[in-house]
N, CA, C and O atoms as a GROMACS GRO file, in nm:
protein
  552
    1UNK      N    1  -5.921   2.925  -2.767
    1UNK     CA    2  -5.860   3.025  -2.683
    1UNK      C    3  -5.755   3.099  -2.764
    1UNK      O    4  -5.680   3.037  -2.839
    2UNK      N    5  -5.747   3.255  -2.746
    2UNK     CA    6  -5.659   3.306  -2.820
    2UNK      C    7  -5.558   3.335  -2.740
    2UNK      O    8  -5.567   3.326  -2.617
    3UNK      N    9  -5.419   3.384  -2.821
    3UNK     CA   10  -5.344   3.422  -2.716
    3UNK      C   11  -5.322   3.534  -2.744
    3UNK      O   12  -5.362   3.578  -2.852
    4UNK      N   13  -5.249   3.616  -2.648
    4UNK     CA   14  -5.176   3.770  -2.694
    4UNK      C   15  -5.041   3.712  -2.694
    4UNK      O   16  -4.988   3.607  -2.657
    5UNK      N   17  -5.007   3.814  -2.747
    5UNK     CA   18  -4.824   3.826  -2.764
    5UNK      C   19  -4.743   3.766  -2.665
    5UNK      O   20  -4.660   3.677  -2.687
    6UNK      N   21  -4.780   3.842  -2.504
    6UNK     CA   22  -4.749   3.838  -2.394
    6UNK      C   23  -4.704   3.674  -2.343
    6UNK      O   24  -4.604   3.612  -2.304
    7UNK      N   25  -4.876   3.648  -2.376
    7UNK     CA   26  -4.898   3.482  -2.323
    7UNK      C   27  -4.876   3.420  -2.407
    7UNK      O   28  -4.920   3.309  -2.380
    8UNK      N   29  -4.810   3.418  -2.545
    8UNK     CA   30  -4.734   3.343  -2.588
    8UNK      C   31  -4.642   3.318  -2.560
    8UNK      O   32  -4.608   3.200  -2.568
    9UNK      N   33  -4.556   3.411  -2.516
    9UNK     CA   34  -4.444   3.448  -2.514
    9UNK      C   35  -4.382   3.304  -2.386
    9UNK      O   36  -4.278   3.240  -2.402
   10UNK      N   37  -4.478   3.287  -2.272
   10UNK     CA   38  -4.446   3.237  -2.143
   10UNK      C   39  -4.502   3.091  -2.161
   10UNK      O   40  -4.493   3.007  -2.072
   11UNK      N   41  -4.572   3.063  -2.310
   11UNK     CA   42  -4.575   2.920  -2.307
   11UNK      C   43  -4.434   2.852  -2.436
   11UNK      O   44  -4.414   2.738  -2.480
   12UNK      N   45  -4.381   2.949  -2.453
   12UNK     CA   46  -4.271   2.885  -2.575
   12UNK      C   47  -4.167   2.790  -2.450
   12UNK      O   48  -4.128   2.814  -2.336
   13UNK      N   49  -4.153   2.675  -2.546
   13UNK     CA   50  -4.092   2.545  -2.464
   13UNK      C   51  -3.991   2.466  -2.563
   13UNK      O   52  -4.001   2.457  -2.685
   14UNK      N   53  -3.912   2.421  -2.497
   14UNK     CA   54  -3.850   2.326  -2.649
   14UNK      C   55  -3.914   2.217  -2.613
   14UNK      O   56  -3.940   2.183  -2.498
   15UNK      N   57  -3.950   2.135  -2.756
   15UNK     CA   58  -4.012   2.013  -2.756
   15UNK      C   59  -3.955   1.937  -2.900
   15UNK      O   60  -3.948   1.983  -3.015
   16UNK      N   61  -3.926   1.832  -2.858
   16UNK     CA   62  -3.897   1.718  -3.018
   16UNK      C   63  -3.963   1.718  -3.111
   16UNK      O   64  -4.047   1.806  -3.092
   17UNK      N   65  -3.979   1.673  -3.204
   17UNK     CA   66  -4.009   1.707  -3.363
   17UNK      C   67  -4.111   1.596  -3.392
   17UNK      O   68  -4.097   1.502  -3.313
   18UNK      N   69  -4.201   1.579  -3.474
   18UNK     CA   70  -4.263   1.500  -3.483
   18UNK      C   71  -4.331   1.479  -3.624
   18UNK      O   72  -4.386   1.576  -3.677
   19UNK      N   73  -4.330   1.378  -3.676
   19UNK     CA   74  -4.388   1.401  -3.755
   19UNK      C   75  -4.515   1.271  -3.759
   19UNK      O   76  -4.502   1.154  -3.722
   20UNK      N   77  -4.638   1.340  -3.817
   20UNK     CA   78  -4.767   1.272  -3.812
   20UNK      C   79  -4.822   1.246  -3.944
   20UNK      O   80  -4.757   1.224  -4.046
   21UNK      N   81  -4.991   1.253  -3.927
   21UNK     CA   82  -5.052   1.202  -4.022
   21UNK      C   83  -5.067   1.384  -4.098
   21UNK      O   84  -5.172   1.448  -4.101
   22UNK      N   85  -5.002   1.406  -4.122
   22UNK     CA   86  -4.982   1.521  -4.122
   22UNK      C   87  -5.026   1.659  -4.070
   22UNK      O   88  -4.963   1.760  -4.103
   23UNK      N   89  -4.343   3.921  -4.245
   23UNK     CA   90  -4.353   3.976  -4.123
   23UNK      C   91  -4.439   4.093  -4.148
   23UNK      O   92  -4.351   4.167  -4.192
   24UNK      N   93  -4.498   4.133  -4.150
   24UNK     CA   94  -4.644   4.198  -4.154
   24UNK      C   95  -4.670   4.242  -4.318
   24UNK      O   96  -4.629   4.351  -4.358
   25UNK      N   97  -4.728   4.165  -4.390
   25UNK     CA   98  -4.777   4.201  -4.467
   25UNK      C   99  -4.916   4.159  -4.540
   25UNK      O  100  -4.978   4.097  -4.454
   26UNK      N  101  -4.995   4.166  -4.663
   26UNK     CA  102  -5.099   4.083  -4.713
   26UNK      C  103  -5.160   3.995  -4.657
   26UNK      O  104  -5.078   3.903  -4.652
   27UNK      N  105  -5.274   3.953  -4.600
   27UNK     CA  106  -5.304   3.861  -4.572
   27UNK      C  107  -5.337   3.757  -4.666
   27UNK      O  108  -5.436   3.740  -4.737
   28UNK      N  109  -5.185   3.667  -4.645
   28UNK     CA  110  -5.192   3.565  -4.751
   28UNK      C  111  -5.084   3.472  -4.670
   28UNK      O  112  -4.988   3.524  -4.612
   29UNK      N  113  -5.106   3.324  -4.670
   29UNK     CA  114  -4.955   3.301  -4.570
   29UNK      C  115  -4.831   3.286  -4.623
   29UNK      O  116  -4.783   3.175  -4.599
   30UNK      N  117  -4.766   3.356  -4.685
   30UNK     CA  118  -4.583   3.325  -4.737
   30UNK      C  119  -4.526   3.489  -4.794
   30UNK      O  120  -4.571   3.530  -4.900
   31UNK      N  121  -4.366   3.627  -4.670
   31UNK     CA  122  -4.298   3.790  -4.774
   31UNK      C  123  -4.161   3.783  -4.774
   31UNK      O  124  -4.094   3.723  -4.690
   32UNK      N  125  -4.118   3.846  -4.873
   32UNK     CA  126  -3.975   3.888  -4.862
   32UNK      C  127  -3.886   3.897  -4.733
   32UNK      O  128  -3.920   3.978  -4.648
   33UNK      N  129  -3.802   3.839  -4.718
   33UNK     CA  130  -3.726   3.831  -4.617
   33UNK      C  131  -3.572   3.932  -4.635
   33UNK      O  132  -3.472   3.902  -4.701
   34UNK      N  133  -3.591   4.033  -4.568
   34UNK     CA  134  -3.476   4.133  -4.549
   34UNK      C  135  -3.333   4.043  -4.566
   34UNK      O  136  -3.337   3.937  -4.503
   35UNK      N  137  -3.220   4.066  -4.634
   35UNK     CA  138  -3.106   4.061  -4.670
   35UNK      C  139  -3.123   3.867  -4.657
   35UNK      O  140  -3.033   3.808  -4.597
   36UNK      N  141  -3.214   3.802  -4.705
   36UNK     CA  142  -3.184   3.693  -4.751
   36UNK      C  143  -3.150   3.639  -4.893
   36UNK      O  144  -3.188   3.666  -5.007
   37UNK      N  145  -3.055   3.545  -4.835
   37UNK     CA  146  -2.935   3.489  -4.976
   37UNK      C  147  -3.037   3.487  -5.118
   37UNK      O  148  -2.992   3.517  -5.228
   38UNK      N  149  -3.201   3.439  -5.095
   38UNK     CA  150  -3.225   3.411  -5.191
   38UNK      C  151  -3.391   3.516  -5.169
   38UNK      O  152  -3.434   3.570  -5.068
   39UNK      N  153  -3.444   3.510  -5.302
   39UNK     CA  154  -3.579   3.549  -5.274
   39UNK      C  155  -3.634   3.523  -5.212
   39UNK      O  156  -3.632   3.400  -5.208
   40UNK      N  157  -3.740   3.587  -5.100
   40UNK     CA  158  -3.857   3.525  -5.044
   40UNK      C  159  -3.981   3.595  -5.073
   40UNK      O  160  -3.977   3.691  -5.151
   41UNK      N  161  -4.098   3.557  -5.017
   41UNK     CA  162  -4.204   3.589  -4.997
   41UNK      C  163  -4.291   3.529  -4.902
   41UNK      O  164  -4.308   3.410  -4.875
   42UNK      N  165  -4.360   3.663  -4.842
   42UNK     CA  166  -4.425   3.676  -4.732
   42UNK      C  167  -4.547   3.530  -4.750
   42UNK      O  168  -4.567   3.472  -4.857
   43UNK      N  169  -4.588   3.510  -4.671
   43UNK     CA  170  -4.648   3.376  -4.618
   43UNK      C  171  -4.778   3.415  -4.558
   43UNK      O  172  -4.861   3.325  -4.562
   44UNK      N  173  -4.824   3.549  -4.491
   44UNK     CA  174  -4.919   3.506  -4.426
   44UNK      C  175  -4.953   3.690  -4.351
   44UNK      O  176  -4.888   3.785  -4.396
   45UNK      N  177  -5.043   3.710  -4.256
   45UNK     CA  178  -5.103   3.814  -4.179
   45UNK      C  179  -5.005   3.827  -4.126
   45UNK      O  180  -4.933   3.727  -4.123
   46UNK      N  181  -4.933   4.005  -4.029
   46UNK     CA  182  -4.949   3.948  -3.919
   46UNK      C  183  -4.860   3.950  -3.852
   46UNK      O  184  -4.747   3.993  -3.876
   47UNK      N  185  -4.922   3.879  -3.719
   47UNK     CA  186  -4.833   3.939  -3.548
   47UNK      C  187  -4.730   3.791  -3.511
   47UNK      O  188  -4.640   3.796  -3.427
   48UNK      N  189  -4.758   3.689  -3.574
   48UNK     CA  190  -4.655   3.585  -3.474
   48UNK      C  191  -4.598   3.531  -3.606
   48UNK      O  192  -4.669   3.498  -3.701
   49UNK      N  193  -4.434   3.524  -3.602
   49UNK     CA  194  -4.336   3.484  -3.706
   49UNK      C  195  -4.362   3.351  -3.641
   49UNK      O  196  -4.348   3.332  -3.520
   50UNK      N  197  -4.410   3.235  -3.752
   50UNK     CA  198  -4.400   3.074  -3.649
   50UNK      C  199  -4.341   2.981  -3.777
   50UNK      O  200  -4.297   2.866  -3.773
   51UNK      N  201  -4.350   3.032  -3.842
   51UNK     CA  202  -4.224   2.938  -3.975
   51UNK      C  203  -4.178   2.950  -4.086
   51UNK      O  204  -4.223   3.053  -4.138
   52UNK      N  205  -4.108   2.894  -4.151
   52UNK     CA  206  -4.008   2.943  -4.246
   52UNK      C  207  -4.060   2.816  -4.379
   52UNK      O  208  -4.090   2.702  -4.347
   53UNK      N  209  -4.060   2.847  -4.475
   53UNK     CA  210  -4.027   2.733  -4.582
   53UNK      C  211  -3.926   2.738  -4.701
   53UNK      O  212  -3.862   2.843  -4.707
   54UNK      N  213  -3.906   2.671  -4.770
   54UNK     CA  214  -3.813   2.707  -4.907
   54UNK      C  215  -3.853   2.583  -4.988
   54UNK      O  216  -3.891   2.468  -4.967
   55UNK      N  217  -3.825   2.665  -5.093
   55UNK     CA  218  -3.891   2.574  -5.189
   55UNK      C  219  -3.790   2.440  -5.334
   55UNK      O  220  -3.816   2.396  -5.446
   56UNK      N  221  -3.642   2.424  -5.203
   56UNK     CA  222  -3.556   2.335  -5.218
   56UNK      C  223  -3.519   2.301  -5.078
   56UNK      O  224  -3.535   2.359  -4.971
   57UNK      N  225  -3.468   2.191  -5.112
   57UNK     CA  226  -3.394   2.114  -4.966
   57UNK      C  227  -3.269   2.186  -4.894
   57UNK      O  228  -3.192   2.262  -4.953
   58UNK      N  229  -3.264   2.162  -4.805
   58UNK     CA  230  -3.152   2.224  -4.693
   58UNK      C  231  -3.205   2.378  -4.743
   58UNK      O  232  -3.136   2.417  -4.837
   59UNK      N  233  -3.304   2.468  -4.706
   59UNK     CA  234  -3.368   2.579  -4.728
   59UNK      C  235  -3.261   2.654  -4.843
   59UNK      O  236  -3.201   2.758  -4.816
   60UNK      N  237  -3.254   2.606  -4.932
   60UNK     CA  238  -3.229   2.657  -5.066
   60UNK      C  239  -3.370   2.699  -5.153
   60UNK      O  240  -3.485   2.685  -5.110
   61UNK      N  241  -3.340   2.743  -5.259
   61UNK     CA  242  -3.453   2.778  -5.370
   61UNK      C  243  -3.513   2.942  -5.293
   61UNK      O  244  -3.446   3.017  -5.222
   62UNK      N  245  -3.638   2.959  -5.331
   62UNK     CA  246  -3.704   3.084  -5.244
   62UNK      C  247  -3.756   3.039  -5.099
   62UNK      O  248  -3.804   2.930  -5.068
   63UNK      N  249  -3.732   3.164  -5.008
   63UNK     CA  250  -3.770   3.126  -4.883
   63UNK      C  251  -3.904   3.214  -4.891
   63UNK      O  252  -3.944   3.281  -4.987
   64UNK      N  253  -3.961   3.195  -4.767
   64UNK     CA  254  -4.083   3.248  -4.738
   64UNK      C  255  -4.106   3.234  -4.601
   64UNK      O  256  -4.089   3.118  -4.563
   65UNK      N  257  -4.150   3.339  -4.484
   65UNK     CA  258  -4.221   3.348  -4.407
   65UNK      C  259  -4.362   3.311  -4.347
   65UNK      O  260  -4.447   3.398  -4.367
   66UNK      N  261  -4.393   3.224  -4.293
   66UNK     CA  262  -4.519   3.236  -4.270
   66UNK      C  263  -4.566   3.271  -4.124
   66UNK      O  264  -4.524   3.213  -4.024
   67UNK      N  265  -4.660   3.376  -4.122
   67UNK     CA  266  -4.665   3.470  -4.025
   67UNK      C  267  -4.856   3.474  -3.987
   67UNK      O  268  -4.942   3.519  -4.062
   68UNK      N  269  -4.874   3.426  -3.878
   68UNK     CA  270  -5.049   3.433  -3.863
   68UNK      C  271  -5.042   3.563  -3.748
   68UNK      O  272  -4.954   3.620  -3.684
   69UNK      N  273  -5.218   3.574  -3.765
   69UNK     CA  274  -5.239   3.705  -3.684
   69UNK      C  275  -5.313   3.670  -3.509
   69UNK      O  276  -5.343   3.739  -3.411
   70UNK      N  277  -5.319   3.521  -3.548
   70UNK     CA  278  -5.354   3.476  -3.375
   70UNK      C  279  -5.327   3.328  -3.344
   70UNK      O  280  -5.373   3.246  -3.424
   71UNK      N  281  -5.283   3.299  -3.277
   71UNK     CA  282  -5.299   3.152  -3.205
   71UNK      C  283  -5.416   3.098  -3.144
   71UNK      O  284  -5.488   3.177  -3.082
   72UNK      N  285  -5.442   3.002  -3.149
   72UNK     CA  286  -5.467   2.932  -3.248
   72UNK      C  287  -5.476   3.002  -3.395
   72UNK      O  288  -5.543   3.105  -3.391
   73UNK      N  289  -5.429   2.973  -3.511
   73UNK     CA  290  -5.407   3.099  -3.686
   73UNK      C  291  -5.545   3.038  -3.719
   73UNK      O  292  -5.616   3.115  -3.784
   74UNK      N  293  -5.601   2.919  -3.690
   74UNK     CA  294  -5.709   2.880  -3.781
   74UNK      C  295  -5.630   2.844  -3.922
   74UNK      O  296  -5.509   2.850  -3.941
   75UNK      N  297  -5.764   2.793  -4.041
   75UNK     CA  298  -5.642   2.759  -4.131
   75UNK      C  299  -5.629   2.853  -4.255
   75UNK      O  300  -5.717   2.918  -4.311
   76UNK      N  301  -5.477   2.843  -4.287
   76UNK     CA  302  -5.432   2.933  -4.368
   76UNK      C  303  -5.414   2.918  -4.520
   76UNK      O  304  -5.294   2.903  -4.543
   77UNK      N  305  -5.491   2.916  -4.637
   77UNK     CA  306  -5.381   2.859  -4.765
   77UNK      C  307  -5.272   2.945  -4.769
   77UNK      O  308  -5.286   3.063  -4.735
   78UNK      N  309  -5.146   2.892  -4.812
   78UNK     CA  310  -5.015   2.916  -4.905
   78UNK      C  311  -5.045   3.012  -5.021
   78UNK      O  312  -5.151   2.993  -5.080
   79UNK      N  313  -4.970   3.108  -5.060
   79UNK     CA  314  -4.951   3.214  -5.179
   79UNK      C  315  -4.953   3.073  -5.285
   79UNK      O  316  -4.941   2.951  -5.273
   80UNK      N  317  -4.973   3.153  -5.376
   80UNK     CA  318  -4.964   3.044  -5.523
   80UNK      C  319  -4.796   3.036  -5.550
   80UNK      O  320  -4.737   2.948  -5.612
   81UNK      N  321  -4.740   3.150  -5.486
   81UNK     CA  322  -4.568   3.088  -5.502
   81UNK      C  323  -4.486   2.970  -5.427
   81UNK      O  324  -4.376   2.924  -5.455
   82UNK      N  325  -4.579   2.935  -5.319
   82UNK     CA  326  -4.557   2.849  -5.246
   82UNK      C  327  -4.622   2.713  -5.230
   82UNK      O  328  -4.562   2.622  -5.174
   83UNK      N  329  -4.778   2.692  -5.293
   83UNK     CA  330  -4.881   2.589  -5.297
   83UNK      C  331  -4.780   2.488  -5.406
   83UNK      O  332  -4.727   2.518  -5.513
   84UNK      N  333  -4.781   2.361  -5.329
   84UNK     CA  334  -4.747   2.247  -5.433
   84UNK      C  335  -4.604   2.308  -5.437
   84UNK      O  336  -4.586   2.326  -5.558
   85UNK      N  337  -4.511   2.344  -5.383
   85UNK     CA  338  -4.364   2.363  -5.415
   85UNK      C  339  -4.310   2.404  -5.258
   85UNK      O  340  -4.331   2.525  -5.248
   86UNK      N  341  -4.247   2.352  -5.127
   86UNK     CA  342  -4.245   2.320  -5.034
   86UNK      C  343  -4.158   2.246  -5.037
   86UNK      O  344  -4.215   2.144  -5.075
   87UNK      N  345  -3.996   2.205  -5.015
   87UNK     CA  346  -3.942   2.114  -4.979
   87UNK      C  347  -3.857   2.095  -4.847
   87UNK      O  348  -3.824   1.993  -4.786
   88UNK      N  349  -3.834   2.226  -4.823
   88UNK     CA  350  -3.759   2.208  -4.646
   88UNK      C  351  -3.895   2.359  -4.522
   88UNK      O  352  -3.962   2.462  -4.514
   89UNK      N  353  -3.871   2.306  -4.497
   89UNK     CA  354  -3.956   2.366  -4.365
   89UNK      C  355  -3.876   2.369  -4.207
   89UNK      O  356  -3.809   2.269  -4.181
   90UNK      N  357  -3.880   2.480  -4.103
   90UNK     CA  358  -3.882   2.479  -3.973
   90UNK      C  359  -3.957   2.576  -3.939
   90UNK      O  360  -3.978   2.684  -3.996
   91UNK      N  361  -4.029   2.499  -3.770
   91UNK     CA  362  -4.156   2.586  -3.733
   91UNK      C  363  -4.033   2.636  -3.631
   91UNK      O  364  -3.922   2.585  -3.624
   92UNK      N  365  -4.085   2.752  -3.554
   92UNK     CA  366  -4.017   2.795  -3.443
   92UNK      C  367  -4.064   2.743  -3.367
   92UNK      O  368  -4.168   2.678  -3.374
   93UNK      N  369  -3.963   2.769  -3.232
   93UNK     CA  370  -4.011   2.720  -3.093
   93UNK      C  371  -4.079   2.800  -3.057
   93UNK      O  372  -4.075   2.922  -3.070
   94UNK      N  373  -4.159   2.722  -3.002
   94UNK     CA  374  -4.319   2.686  -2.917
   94UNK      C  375  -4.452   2.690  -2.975
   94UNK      O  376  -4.554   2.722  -2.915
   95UNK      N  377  -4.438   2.647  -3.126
   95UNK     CA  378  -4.574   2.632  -3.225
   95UNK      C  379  -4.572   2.473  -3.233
   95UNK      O  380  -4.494   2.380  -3.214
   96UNK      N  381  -4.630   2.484  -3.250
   96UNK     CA  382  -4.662   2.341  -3.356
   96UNK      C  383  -4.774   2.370  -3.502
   96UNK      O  384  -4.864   2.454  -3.492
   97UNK      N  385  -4.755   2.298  -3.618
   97UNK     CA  386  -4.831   2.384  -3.728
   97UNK      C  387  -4.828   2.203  -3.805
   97UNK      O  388  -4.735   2.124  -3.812
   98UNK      N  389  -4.939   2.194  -3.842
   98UNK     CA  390  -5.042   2.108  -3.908
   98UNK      C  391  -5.014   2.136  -4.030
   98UNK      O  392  -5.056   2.251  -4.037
   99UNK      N  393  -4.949   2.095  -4.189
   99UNK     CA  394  -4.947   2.130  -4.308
   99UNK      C  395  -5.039   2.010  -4.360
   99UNK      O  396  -5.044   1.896  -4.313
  100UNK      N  397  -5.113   2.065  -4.472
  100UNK     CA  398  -5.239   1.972  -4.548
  100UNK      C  399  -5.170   2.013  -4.706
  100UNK      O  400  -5.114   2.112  -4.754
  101UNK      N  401  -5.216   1.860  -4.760
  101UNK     CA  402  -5.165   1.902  -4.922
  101UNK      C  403  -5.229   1.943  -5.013
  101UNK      O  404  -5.193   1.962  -5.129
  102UNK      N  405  -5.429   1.976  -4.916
  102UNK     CA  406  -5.490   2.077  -5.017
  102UNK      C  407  -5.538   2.185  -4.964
  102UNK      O  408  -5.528   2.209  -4.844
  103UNK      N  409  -5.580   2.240  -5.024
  103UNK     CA  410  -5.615   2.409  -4.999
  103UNK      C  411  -5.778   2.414  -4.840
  103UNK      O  412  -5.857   2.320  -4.828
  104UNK      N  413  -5.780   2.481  -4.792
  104UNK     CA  414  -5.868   2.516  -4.673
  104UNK      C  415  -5.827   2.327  -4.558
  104UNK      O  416  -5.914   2.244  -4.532
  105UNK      N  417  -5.683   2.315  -4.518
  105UNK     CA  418  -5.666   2.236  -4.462
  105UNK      C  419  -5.734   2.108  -4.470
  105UNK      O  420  -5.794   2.065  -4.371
  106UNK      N  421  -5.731   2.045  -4.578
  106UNK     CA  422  -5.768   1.932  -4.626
  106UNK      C  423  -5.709   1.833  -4.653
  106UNK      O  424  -5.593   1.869  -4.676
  107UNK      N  425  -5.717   1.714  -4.665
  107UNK     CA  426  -5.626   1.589  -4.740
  107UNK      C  427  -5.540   1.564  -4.651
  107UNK      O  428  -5.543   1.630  -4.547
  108UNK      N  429  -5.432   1.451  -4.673
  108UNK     CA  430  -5.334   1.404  -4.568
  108UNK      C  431  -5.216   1.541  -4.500
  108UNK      O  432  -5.195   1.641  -4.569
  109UNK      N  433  -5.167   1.528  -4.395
  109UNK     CA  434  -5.128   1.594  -4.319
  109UNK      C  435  -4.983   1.592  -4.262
  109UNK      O  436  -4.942   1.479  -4.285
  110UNK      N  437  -4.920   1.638  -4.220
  110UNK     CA  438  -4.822   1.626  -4.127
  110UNK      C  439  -4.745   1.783  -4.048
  110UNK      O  440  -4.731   1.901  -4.079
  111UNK      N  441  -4.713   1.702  -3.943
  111UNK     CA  442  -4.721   1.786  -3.820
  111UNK      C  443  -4.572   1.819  -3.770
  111UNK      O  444  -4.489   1.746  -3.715
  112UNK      N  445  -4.568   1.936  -3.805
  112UNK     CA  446  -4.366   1.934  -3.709
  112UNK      C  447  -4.409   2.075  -3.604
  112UNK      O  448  -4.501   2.148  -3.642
  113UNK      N  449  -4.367   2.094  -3.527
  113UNK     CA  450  -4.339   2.111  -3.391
  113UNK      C  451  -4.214   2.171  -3.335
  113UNK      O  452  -4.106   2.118  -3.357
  114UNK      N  453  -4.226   2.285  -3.261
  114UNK     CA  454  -4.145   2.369  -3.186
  114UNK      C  455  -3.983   2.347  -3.190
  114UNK      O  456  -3.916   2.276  -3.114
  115UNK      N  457  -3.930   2.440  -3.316
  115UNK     CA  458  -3.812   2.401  -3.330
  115UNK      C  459  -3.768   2.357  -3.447
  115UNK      O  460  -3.684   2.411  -3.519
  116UNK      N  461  -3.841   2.230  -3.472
  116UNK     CA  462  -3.772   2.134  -3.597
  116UNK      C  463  -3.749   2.187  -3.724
  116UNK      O  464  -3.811   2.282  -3.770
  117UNK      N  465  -3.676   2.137  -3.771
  117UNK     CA  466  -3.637   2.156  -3.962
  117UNK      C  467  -3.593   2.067  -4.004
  117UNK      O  468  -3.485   2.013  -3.981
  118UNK      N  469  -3.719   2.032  -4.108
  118UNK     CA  470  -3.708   1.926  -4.175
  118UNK      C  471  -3.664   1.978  -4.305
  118UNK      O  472  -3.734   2.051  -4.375
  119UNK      N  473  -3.517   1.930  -4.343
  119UNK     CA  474  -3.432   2.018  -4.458
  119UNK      C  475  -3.478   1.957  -4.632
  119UNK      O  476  -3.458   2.012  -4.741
  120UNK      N  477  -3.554   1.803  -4.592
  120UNK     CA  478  -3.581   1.752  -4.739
  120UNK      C  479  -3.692   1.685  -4.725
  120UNK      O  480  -3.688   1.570  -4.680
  121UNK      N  481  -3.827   1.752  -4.768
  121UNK     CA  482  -3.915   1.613  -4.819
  121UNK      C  483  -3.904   1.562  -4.911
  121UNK      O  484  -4.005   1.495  -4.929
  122UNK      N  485  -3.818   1.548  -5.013
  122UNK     CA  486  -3.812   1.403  -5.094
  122UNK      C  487  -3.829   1.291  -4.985
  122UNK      O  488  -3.792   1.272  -4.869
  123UNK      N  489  -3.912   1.218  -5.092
  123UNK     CA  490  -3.938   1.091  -5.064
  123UNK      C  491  -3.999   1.074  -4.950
  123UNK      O  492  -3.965   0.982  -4.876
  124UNK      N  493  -4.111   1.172  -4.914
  124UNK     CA  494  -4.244   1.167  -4.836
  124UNK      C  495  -4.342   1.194  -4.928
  124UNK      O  496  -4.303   1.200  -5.044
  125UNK      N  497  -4.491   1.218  -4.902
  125UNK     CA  498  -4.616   1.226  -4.954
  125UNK      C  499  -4.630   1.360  -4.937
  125UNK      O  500  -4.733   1.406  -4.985
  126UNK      N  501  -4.562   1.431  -4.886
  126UNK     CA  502  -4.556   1.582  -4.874
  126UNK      C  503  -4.422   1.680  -4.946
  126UNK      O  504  -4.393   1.796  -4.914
  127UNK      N  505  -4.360   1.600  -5.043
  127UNK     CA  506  -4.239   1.683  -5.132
  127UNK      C  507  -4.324   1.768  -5.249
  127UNK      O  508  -4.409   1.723  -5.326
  128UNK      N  509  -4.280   1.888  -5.238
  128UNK     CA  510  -4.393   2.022  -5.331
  128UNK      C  511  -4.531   1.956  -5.349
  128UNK      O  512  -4.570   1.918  -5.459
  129UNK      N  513  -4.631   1.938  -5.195
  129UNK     CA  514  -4.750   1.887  -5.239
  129UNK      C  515  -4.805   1.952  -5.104
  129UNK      O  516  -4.896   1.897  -5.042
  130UNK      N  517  -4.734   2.098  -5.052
  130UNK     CA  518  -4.846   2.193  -4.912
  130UNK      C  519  -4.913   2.262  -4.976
  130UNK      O  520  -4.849   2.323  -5.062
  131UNK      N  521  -5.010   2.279  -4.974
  131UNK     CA  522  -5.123   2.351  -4.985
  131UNK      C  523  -5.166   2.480  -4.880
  131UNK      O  524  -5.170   2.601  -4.905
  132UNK      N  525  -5.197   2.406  -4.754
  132UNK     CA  526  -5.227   2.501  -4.655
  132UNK      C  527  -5.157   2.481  -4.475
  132UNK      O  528  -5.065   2.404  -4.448
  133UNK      N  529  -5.214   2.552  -4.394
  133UNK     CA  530  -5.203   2.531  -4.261
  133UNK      C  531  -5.247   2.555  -4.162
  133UNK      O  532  -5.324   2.651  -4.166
  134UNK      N  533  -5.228   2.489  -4.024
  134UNK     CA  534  -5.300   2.565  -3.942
  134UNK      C  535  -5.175   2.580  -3.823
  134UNK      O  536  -5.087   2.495  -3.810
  135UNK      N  537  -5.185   2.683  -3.754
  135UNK     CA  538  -5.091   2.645  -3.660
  135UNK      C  539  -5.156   2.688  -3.483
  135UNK      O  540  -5.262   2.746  -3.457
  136UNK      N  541  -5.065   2.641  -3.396
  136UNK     CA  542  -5.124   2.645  -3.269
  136UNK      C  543  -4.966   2.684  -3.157
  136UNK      O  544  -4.853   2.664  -3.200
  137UNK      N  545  -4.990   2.732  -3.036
  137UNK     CA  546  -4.906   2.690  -2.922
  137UNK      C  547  -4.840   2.558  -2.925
  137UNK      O  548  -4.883   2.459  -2.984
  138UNK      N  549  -4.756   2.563  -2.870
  138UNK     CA  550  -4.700   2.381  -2.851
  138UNK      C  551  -4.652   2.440  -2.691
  138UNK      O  552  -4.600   2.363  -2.610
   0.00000   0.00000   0.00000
């Protein structure tokens, strides 16, 4: 099921964070972010802003956008500035988004959810090792 803008809009919810088994430009997922402290790059297609990454802890290093063109996004790979270099992440509220540590959503996984920011993967199976994503409604 897809959504529009609209009906996204009326399912965004806050929900707790979770973790599991794991703005318009290029279609690619990670762009430049207007008057941010550090470089970014665009992340992805597209109509729904649903998360942020950087490629140091507590969103230091380069940031990046990742931006899909529908809900359910289906899955997305990462720019090559971003594949394998990933260390803090937050999805916005009312997504939830699936990260895989290889390319076309493959290999082990983990899952954060509407809201959360997770400021350091050191010392998970997922520190600079995203590859791709998929994301959905939460």
């Amino acid at each position: 099921m897809q959504f529009t803008f609209t009906k996204l809009i009326t399912v965004l919810a806050a929900m707790p964070a979770t973790e599991t088994k794991t703005h318009n430009a290029a279609p690619s997922p990670i762009s430049p972010a207007v008057g941010a402290p550090t470089p970014a790059t665009e992340l992805g297609p597209l109509d729904f802003d649903v998360e942020k990454a950087w490629t140091d802890a507590n969103r230091g290093g380069h940031e990046g956008f990742i931006n899909v063109d529908s809900i359910p996004s289906g899955c997305e790979n990462l720019v090559s500035t971003f594949i394998d270099d990933i260390s803090s992440i937050e999805v916005d509220p009312g997504f939830l988004c699936v990260f895989f540590i290889d390319i076309n959503c493959s290999g082990a996984s983990v899952t954060i959810q509407d809201g959360a920011f997770v400021p350091d993967l050191d010392g998970t199976n997922f520190q600079d090792s995203l590859s791709s994503l998929e994301c959905f409604a939460n």
